[in-house]
C-alpha positions, 0 to 999 in steps of 0.5 A: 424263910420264903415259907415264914414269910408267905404264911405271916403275910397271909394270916395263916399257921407260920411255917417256921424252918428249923433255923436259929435265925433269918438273914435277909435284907431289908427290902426285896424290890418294893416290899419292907421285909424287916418290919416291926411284925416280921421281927416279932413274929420271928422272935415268937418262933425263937427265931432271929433276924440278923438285916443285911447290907444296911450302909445308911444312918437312918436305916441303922436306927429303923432296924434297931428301932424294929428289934433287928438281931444283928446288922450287917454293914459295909461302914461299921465305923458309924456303928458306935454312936448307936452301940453307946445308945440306951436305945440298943440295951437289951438288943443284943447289938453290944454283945449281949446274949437274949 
């Protein structure tokens, strides 16, 4: 994942693992790593993003907002105001296969 996310930040050729998804967290430090670019240019290598430990409600929605994959979260009993939401049709979010 290193490897794809190196190349993306440099404009370079993607190196793309062979691997059905990356599992990361939503920030390293002070850089964003789920960002709208990282999450599409994994979804053009057919590669998803499963975002991890994301706790916080806003957060929730940035990373549905961002095409995330799958959300890991230590307060999944906050998750069906988003799962009943139109805005996480289509996402994958509410068991649906992409």
């Amino acid at each position: 994942m290193v490897a794809f996310y190196v190349s993306l930040m440099e404009g370079s050729d993607l190196v793309v693992p062979p691997v059905v998804a990356f599992q990361v967290p939503a920030t390293f430090g002070d850089v964003d790593v789920v960002t709208v670019q990282f999450v599409e240019a994994a979804h053009s290598a057919d590669v998803a993003v499963h975002v991890w430990t994301i706790n916080d409600d806003a957060e929730m929605v940035r990373m549905i907002d961002r095409g995330v994959d799958g959300i890991v979260s230590d307060r999944p009993t906050r998750w069906p105001q988003y799962l009943s939401s139109e805005s996480v049709r289509g996402t994958g979010l509410v068991g649906e296969r992409r």
